[in-house]
N, CA, C and O atoms as a DFTB+ gen file, in Angstrom:
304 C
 N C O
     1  1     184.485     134.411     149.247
     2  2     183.359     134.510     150.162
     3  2     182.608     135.835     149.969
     4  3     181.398     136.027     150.095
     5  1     183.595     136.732     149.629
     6  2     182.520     138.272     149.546
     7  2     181.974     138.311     148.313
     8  3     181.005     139.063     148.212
     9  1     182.372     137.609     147.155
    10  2     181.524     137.587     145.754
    11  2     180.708     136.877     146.154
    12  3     179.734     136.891     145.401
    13  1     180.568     136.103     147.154
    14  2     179.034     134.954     147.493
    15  2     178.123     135.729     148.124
    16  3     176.975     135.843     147.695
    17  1     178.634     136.445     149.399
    18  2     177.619     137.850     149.679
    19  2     177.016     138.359     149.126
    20  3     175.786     138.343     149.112
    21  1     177.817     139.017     148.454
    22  2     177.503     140.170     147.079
    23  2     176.408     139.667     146.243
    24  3     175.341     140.213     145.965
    25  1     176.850     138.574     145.912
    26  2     175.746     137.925     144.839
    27  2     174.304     137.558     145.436
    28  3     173.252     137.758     144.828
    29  1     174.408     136.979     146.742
    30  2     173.032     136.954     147.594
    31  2     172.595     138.176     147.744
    32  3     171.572     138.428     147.108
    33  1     173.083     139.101     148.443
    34  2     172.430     140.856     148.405
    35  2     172.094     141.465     146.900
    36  3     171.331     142.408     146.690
    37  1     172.783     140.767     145.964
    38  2     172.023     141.384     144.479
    39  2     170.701     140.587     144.415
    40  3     169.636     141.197     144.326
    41  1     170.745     139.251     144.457
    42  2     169.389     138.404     143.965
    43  2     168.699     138.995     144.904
    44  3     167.789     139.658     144.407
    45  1     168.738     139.050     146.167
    46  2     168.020     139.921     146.694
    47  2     167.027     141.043     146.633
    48  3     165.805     141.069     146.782
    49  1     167.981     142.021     146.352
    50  2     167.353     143.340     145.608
    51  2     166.383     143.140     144.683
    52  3     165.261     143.647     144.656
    53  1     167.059     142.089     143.645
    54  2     166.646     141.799     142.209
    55  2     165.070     141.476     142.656
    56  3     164.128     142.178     142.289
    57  1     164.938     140.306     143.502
    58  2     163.362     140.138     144.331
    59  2     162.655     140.683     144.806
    60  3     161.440     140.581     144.643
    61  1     163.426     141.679     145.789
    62  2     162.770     142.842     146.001
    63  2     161.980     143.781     144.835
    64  3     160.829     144.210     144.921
    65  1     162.935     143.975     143.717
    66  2     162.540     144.887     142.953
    67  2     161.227     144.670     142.419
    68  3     160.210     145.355     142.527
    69  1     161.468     143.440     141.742
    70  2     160.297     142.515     141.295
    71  2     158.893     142.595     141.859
    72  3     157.931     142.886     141.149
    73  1     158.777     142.265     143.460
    74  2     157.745     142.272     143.898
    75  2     157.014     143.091     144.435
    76  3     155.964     142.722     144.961
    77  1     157.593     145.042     144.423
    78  2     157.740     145.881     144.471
    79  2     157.049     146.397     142.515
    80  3     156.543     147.519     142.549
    81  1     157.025     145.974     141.574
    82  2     156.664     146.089     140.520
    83  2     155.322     145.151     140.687
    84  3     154.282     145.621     140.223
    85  1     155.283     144.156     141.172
    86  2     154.299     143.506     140.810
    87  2     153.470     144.169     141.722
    88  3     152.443     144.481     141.120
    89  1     153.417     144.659     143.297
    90  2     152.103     145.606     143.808
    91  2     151.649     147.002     142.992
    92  3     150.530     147.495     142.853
    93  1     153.301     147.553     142.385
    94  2     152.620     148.456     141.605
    95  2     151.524     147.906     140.528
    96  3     150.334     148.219     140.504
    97  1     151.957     147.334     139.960
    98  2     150.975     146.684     138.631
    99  2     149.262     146.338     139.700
   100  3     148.155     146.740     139.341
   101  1     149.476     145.713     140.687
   102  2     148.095     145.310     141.452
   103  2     147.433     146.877     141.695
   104  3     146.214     147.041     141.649
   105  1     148.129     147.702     141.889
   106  2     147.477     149.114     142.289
   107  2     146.700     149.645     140.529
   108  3     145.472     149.586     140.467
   109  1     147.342     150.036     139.470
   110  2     147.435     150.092     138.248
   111  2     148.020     150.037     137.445
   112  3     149.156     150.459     137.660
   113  1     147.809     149.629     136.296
   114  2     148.391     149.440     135.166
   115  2     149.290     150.596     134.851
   116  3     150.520     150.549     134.820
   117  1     148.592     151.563     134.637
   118  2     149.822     153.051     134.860
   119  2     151.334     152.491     136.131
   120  3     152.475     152.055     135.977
   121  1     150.590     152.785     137.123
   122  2     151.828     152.635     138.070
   123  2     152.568     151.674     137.801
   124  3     153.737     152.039     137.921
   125  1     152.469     150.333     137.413
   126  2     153.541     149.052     137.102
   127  2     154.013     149.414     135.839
   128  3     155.125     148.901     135.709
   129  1     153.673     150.109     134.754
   130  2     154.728     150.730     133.812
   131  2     155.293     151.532     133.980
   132  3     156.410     151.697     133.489
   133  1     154.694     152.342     134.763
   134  2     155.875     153.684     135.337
   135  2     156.886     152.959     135.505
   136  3     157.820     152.708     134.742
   137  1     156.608     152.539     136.819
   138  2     157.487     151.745     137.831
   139  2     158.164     150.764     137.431
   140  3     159.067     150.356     138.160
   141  1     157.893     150.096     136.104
   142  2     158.763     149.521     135.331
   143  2     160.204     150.034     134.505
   144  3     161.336     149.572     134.367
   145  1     159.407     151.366     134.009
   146  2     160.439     151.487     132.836
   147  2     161.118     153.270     133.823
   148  3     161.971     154.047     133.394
   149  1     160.672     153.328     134.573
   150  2     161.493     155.280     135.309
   151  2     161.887     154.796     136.599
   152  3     160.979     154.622     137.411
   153  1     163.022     154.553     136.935
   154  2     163.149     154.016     138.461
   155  2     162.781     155.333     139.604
   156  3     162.147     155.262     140.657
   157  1     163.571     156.775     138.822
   158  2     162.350     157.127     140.313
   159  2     161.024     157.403     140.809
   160  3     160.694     157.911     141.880
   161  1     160.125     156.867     139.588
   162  2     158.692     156.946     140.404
   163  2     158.319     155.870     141.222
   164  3     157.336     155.770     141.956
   165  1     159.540     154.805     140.930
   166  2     159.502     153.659     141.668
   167  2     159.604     153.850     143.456
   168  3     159.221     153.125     144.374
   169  1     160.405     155.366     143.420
   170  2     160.258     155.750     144.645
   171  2     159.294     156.642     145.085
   172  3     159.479     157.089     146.217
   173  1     158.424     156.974     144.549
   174  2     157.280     157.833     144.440
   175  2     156.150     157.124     145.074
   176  3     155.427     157.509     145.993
   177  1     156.127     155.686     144.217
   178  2     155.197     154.569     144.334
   179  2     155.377     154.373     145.727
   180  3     154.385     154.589     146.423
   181  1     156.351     154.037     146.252
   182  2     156.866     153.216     147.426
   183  2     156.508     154.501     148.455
   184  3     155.775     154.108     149.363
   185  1     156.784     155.717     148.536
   186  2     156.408     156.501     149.215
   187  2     155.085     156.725     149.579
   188  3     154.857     157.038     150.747
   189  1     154.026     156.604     148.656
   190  2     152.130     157.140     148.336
   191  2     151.812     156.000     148.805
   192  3     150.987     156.050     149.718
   193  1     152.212     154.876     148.473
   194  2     151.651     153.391     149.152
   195  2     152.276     152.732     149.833
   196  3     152.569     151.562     149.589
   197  1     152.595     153.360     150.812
   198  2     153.562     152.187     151.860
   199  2     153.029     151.351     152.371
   200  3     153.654     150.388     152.816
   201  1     151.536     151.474     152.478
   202  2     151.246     149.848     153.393
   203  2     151.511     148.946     152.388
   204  3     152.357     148.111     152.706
   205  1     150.937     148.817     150.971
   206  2     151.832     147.259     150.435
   207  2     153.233     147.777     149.631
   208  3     153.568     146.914     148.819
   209  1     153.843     148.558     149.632
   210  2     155.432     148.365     148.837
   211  2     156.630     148.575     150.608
   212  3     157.830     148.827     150.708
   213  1     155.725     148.360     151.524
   214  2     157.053     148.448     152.794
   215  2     157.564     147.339     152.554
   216  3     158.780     147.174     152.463
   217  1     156.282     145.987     152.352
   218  2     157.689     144.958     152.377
   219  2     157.990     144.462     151.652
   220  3     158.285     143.309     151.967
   221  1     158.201     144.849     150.009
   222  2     159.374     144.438     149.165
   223  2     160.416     145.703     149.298
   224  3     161.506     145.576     148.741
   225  1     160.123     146.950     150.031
   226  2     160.970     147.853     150.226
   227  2     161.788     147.338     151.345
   228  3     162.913     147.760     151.079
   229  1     161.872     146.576     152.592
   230  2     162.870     145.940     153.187
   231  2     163.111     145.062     152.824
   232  3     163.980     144.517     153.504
   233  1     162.760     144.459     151.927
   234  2     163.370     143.348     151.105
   235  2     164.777     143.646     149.983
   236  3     165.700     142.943     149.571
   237  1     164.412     144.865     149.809
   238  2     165.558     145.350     149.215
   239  2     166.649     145.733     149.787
   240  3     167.828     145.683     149.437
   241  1     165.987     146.222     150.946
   242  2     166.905     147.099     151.657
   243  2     168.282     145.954     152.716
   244  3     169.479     146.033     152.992
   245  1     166.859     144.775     153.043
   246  2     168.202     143.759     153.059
   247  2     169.495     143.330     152.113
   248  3     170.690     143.184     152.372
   249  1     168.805     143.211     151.037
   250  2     169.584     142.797     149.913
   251  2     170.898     144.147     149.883
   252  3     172.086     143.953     149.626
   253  1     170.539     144.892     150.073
   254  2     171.645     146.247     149.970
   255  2     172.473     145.992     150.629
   256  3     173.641     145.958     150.243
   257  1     172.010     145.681     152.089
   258  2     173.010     145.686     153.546
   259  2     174.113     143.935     153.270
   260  3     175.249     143.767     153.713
   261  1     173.344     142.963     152.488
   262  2     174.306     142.398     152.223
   263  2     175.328     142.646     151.070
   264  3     176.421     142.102     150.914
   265  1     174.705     143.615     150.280
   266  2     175.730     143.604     148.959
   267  2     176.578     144.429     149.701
   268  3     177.714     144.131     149.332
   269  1     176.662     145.616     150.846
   270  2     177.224     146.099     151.361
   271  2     178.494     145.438     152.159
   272  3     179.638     145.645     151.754
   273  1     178.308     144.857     152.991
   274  2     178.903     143.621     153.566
   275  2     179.493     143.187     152.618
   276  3     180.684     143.452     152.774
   277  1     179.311     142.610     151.623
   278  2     180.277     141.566     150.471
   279  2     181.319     142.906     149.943
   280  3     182.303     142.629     149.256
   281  1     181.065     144.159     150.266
   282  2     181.546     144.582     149.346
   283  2     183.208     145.062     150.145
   284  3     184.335     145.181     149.664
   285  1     182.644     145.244     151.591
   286  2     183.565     145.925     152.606
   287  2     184.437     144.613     152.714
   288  3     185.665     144.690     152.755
   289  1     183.860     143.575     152.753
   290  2     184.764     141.919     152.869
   291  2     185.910     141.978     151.580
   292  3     187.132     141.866     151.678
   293  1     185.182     142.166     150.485
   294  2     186.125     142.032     148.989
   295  2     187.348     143.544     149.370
   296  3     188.444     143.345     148.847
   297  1     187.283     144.562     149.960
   298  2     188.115     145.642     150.199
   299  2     189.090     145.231     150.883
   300  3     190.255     145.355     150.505
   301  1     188.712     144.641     152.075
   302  2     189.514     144.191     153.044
   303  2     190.669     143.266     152.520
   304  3     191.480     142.784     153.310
């Protein structure tokens, strides 16, 4: 059951990440390669433009809180 968590809180993220790349790319072409290939300007991005990267940024952040959860379940 906690590798099934786990694995939903990764695809998660994984979506998050994604659609979080794709507003960068809508902002510029610079920023969606940054933000492609250096993960921390990915937090740079997400910081300067929060009105559109807040919500693939809680999209991730869900995905975390379940990989979290799967992970404290698999310990136990």
């Amino acid at each position: 059951m906690a590798e099934i968590i786990m694995s939903i809180g990764f695809i998660i993220c994984i979506i998050g990440g994604i659609l979080l790349v794709i507003q960068a790319f809508k902002m510029s072409l610079v920023w969606g390669l940054l933000c492609l290939f250096l993960m921390p300007v990915t937090f740079i991005f997400t910081v300067v433009h929060w009105p559109v990267a807040k919500k693939p940024f809680f999209i991730q952040l869900i995905g975390m809180v379940f990989f979290v959860i799967g992970t404290f379940m698999a310990n136990s």
